[in-house]
N, C-alpha and C positions, 0 to 999 in steps of 0.2 A: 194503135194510133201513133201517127208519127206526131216525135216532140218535137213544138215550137221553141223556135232560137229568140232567146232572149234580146232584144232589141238593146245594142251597147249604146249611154248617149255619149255625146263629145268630148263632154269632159272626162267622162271615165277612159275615153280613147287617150286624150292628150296624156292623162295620169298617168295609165299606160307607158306611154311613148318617153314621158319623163323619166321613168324608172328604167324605159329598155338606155336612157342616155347615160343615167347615173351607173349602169350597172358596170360595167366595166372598172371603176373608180372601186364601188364597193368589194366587190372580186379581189381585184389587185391589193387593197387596202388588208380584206381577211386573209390573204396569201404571205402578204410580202411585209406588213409595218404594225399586224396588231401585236404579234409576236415581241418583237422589238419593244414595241412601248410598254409591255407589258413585265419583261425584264429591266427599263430601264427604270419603270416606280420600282421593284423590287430594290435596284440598285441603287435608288435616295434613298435609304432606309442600311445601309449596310457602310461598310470601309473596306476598299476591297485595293490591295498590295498583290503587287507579282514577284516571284521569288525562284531566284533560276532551277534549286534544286526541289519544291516546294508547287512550284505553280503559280495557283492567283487564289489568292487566300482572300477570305471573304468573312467579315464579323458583323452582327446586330449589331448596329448604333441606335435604333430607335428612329428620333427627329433631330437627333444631333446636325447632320448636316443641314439640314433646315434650321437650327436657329444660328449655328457659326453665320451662315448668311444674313441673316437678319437682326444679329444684336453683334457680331464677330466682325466679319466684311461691312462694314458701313458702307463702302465704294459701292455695293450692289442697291440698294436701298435708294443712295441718288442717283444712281445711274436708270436705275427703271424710272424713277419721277423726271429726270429730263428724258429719255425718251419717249413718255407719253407726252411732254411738252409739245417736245418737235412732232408727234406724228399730230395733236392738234394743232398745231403751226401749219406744217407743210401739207395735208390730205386737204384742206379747201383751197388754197392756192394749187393745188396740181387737180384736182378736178375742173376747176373753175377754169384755167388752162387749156386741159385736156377737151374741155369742152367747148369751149372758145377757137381753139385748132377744127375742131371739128367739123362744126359750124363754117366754119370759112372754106376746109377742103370737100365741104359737098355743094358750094356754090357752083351753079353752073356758068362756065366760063372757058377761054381757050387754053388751050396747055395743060388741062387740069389733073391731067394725070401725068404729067410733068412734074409737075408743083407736092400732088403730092409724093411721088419716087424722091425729090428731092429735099424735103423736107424727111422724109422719114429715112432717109439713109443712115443721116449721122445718127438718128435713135438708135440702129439697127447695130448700127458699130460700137455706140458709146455701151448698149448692153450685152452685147453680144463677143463679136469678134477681139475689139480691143482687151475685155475682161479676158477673155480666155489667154491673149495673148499673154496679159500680165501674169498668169496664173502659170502658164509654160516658164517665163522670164524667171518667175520665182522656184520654182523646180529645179530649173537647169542652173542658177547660181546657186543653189543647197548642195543639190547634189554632185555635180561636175565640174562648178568655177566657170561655166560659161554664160557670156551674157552677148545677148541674141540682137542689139542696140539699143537707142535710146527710143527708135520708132514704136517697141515691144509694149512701152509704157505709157503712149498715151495716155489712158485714163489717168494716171497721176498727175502728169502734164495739165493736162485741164483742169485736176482739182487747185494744182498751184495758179493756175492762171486767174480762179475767182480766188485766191485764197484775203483771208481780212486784211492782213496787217498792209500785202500789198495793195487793195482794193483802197483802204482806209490811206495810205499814203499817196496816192494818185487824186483821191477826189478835195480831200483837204488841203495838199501842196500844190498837187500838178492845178488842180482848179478852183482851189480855193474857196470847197465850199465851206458853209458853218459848222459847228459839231454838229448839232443836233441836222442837218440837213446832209452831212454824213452818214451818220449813224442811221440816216433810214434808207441812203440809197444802197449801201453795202449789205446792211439787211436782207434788202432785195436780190441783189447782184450776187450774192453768194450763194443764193438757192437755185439760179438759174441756170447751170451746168446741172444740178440733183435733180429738179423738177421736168427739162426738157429730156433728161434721159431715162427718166423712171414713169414716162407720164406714154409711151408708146401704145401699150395694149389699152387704156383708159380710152384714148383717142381714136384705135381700132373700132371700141364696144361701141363708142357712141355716134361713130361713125357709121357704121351698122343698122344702127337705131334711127338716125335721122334718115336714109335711106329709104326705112319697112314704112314711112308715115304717107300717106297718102297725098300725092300733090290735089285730088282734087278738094281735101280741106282747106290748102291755104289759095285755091282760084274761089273757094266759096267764099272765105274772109274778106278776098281781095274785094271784092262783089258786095260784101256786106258795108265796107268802106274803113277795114281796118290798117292800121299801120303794121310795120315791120315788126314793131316794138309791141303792140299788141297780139300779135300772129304767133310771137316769141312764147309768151306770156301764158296765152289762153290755147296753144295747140301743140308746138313745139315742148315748153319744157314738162308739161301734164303728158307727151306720148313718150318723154325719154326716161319720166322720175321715177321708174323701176331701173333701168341701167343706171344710175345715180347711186341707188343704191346698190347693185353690184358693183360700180367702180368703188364706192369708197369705202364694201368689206375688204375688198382684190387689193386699194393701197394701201388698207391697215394692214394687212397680212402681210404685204413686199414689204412694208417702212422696217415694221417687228425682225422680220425675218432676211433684213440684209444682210451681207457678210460688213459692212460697216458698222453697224448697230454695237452699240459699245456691250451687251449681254449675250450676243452675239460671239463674241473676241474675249468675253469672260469666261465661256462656256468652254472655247479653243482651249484656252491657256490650261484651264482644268485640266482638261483631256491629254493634252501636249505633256502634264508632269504628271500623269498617270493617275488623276486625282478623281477616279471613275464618281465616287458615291458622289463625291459634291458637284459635280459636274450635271448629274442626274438631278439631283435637287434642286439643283438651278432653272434647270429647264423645265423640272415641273411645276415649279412657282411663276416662272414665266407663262408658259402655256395657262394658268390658270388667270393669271393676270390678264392675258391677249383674249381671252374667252370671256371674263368678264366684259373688257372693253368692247368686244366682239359685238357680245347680247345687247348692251347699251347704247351703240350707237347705231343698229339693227333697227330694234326699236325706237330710239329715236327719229333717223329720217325715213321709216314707214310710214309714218305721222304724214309723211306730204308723198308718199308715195301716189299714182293714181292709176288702178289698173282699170282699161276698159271694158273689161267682163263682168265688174266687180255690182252687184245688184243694189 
């Protein structure tokens, strides 16, 4: 008797299809970085010195470097509480952003693929090209005394341009505003170089999103006699609020994981005096921290997630 084929249903196909996307990720992952992490918890746990005649000498510490950090390094302790400050400061302003750009560049309209090439340029440069240039600039005056001009640094140029003290002396002198009417526009205006250039792929994803949604929902709405504002509301952000929640695991991970990020530049400096064990310890107290916050904020905007398959 010939065997009957097992009738696959849809969802088992897309699970499927999921995993054929993930795989490559997992591959590379068991290839190239389990390894690595796997000796760097080894090396939280040790002190490890290089010694010309000698090698790289390696001792049990225990959790030694784990508590220098945490009862030794004070610096590290506030430095990880203001970074989760700013990243819940800055990850709803750069969503809310990101989505708000969005919104306007799938308007249909003339020039629109004008509008958006030209709006996304400077993203493209503020993350991309200028960084790297900075990174050549600082290479070739380490190592050669050559510096490549002022064009090289951009990106610093900009940071000076919103920087406080200037921002803060133009709005209270040059215009005279009040402290406290100060103190909130500069708040503002100082994240506005950080948020327009970290907010590019957010704006991509959700750009994407409002694309897949179906115009004849909102000719049905029209029809129904709703506004813009209800369209938004009731069809709009219930088709995006899974990309919502990818955007804003993707900006905790970029905020964590900048090379700005003062744990970030902790982590260097270790590394830079040869300081392996603590260096490691550092990073796995981070990564534990970024994974707590990870889980937490996962589940919390699940909560308003709304997926259409969902029974």
């Amino acid at each position: 008797m010939a065997k009957v084929k097992k009738k696959v249903s849809l969802e088992a196909k897309r699970a499927r299809m999921g995993w054929l996307f993930v795989a490559p990720f997992i591959i590379g992952f068991l290839l190239f970085f389990l390894g690595i992490m796997v000796n760097s918890f080894k090396f939280s746990f040790m002190n490890i010195k290089t010694d010309p005649s000698q090698g790289i000498i390696m001792h049990n510490v225990k959790f030694e470097n784990y508590l220098y950090m945490l009862t030794v390094d004070t610096d590290f302790v506030n430095n990880l509480k203001n970074s989760i400050i700013n990243m819940v400061y800055n990850i709803p302003i750069t969503i809310m952003f990101s989505l708000f750009i969005a919104i306007l560049l799938n308007k249909k309209m003339k020039g629109r693929t004008i509008f958006r090439a030209i709006f996304f340029i400077p993203v493209i440069l503020a993350t991309g090209i200028i960084n790297k240039a900075d990174a050549v600039n600082s290479v070739l005056n380490a190592y050669q005394g050559i510096d490549v001009g002022k064009s090289m640094s951009a990106a610093s140029e900009m940071d000076q341009l919103f920087n406080t003290a200037s921002l803060t002396h133009y709005f209270s002198n040059v215009l005279s505003f009040s402290p406290m009417l100060t103190s909130m526009t500069v708040s503002v205006a100082s994240n506005i170089y950080k948020v327009v250039s970290s907010s590019g792929v957010q704006i991509l994803i959700f750009l994407a999103g409002l694309q897949g949604i179906a115009p004849s929902l909102y000719e049905a709405a029209q029809i129904e006699g709703c506004s813009q504002w209800e369209s938004f509301w009731k069809i709009t952000f219930p088709m995006i609020s899974p990309l919502i929640l990818t955007n804003v695991v993707y900006t905790v991970v970029d905020s964590f994981t900048s090379e700005s990020n003062v744990i970030m530049t902790t982590i260097s400096s270790f590394l830079s005096r040869a300081e392996y064990g603590k260096a490691s310890a550092t990073a796995w107290m981070y990564f534990l921290v970024i994974g707590i916050l990870m889980i937490v904020v996962g589940v919390t905007v699940k909560r308003f997630v709304f997926y259409q398959n969902r029974e």
